[in-house]
C-alpha positions as CSV (number, residue, x, y, z in Angstrom):
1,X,110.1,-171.3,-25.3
2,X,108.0,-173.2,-23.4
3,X,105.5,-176.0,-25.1
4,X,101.2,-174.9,-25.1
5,X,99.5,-176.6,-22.7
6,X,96.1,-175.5,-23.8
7,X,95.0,-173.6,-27.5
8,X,92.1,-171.5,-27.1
9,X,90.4,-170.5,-30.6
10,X,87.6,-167.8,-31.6
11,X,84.8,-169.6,-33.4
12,X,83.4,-167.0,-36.0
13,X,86.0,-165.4,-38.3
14,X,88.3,-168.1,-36.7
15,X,86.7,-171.7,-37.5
16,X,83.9,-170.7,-39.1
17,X,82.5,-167.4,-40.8
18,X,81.0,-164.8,-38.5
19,X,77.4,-166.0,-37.7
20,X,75.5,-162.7,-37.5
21,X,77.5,-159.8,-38.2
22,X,77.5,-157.2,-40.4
23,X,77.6,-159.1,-44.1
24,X,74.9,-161.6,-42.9
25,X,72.5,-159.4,-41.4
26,X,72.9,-157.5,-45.0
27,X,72.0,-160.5,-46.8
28,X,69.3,-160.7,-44.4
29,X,67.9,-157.3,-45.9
30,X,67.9,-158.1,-49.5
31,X,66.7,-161.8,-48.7
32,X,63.4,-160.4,-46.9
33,X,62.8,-157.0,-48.6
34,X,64.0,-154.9,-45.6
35,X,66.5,-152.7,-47.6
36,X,64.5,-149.6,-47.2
37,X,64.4,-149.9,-43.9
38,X,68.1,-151.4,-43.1
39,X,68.8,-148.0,-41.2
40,X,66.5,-148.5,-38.9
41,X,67.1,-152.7,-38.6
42,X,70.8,-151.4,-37.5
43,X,69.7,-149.2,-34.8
44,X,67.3,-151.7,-33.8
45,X,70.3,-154.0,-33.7
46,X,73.1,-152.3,-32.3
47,X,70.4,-151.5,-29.0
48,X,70.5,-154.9,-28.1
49,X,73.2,-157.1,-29.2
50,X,75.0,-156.8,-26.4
51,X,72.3,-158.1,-24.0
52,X,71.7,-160.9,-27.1
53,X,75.2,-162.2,-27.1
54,X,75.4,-161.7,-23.3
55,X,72.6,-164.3,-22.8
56,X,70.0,-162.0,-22.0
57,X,68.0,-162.0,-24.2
58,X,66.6,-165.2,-26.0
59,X,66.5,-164.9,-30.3
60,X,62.1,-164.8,-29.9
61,X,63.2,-161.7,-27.8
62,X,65.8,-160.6,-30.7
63,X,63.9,-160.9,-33.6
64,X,60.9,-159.3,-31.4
65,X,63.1,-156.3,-30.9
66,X,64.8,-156.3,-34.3
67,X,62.5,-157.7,-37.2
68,X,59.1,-158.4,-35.7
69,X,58.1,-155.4,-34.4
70,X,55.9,-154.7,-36.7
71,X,53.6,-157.5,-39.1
72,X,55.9,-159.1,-41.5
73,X,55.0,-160.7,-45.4
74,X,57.5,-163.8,-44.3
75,X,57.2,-165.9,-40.7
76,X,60.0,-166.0,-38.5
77,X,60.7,-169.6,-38.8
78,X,62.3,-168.5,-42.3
79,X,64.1,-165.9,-40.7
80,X,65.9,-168.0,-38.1
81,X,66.5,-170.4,-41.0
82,X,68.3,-168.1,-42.7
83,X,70.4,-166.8,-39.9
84,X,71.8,-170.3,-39.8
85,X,72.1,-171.3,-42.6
86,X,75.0,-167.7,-42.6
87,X,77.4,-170.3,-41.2
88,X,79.6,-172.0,-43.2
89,X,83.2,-174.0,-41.9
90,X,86.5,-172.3,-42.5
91,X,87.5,-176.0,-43.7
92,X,91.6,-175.4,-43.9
93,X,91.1,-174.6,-40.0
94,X,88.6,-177.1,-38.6
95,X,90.7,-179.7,-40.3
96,X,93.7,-178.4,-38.3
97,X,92.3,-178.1,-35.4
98,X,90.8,-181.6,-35.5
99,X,94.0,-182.9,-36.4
100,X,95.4,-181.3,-33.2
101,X,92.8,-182.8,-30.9
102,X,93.2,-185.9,-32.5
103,X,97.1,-185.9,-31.7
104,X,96.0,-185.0,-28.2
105,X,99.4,-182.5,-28.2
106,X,97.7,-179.7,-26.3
107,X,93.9,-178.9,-24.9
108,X,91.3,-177.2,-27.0
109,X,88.8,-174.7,-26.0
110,X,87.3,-171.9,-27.5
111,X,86.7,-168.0,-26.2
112,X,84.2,-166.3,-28.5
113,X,81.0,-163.8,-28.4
114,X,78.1,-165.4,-29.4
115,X,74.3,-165.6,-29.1
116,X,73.2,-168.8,-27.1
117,X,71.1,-170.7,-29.9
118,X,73.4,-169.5,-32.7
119,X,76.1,-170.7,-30.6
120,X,74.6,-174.1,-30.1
121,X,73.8,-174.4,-33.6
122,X,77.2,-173.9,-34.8
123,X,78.6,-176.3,-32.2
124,X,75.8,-178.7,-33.5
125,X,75.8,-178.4,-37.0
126,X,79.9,-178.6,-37.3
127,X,80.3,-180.8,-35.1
128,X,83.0,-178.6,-33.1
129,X,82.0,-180.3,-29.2
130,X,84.3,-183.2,-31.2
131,X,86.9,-181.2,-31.1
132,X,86.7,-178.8,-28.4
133,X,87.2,-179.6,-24.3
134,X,85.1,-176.3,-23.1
135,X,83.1,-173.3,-25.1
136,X,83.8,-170.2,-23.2
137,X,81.4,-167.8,-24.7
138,X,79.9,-165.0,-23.8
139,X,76.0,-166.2,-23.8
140,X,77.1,-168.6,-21.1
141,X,79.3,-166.1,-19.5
142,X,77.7,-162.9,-19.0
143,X,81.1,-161.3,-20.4
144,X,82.2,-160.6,-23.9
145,X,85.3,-160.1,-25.5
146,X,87.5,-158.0,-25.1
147,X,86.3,-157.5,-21.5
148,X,89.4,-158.7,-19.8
149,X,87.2,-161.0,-17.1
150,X,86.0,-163.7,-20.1
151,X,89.8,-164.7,-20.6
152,X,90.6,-165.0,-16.9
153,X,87.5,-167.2,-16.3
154,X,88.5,-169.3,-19.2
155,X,91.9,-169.6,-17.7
156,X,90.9,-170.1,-14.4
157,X,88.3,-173.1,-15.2
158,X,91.1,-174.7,-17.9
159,X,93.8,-174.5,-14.9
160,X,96.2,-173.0,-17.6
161,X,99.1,-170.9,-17.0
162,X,98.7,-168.1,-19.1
163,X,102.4,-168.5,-20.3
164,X,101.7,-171.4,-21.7
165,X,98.4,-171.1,-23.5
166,X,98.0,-169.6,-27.3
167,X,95.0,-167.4,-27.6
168,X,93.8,-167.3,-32.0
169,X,91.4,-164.6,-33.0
170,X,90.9,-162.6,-36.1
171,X,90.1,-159.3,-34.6
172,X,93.0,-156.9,-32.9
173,X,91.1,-156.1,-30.1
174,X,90.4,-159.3,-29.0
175,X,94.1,-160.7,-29.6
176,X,95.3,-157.7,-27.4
177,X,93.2,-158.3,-24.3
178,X,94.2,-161.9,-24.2
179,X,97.8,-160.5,-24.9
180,X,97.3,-158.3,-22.0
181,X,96.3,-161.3,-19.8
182,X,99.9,-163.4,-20.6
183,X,98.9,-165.5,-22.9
184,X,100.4,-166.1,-26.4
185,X,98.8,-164.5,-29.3
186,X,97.9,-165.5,-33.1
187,X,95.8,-162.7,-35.1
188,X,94.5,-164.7,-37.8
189,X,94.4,-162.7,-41.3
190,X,95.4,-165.7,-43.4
191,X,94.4,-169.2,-42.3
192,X,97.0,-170.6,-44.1
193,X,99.7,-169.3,-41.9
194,X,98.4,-170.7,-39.0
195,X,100.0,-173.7,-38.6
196,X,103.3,-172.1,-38.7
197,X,102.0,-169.4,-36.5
198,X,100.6,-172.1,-33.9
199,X,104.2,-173.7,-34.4
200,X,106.1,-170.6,-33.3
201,X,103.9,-169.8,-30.9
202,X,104.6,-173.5,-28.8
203,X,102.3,-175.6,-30.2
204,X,104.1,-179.0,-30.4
205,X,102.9,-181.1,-33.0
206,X,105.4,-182.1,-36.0
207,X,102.7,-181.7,-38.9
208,X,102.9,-177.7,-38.0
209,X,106.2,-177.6,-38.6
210,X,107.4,-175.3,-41.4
């Protein structure tokens, strides 16, 4: 098998936890007394999250759409606080990664759906433009995962060979599109069997080694 050229990694559920989905934007609910109305907070959601991850709408136009709506008891400056503060590292996985770009054995660059100012955030807060060469995501993009046009951009602007690029995600659809586009594949269920994974799949680097 061929050695990986370039490693492309999903950020949330990958190398940190998801930064909006469904477990923070409960947590959300009970933090700022919007339980009774979480029904209508999803549908509010799910109308335009694709537009917000899509970079087409701006989090003051979110939150306008989603939360403030209507007068609120807290301000929104709490709010966005606590959105962030949903992120946390996947530790076991940033250290690997960091390892790898520290090595220098292959490129690093992500592919991931994201909001632009949680996005930037994340890459500010954990220090991840350290580590990666290029943030593919879909705020920048206009195209979200699994839309088969976000991996052939990121491909195209890396000048990687799809044959010899590794594509890590946690979610099945996701790892199947980039599948579908010839690139290598790790779903990620259990971080602690990525190195090995990342090993089999071509990654050269003797500290993956089983």
């Amino acid at each position: 098998m061929e050695r990986i050229d370039v490693s492309f990694f999903d950020i949330g559920g990958v190398c940190l936890t998801n930064g909006w989905d469904v477990e923070a934007r409960a947590a959300a609910k009970r933090q700022f007394g919007l339980a009774d109305e979480a029904g209508e907070f999803e549908a509010r959601h799910a109308e335009v999250v694709e537009a917000f991850e899509r970079g087409e709408l701006s989090l003051d136009e979110y939150l306008d759409r989603v939360v403030f709506y209507r007068s609120r008891p807290f301000g929104r400056d709490a709010f966005i606080e606590f959105m962030c503060a949903q992120s946390r590292p996947n530790d076991s996985v940033l250290s690997l990664v960091r390892s790898l770009a520290a090595a220098g054995v292959c490129r690093l660059a992500t592919i991931n759906n994201e909001s632009r100012a949680l996005n930037r955030y994340r890459i500010d807060t954990f220090g991840l433009d350290g580590i990666f060469e290029a943030f593919f995501t879909s705020c920048y993009l206009g195209v979200s995962k699994p839309d088969p046009r976000i991996y052939a951009i990121a491909l195209d602007v890396m000048q990687a060979d799809p044959a010899r690029s590794v594509f890590v995600d946690d979610r099945v659809a996701n790892v199947a599109a980039a599948g579908a586009a010839g690139m290598r594949t790790i779903h990620m269920t259990d971080s602690g069997r990525l190195p090995r994974g990342l090993f089999e799949a071509g990654v050269d680097a003797p500290f993956l080694r089983p």
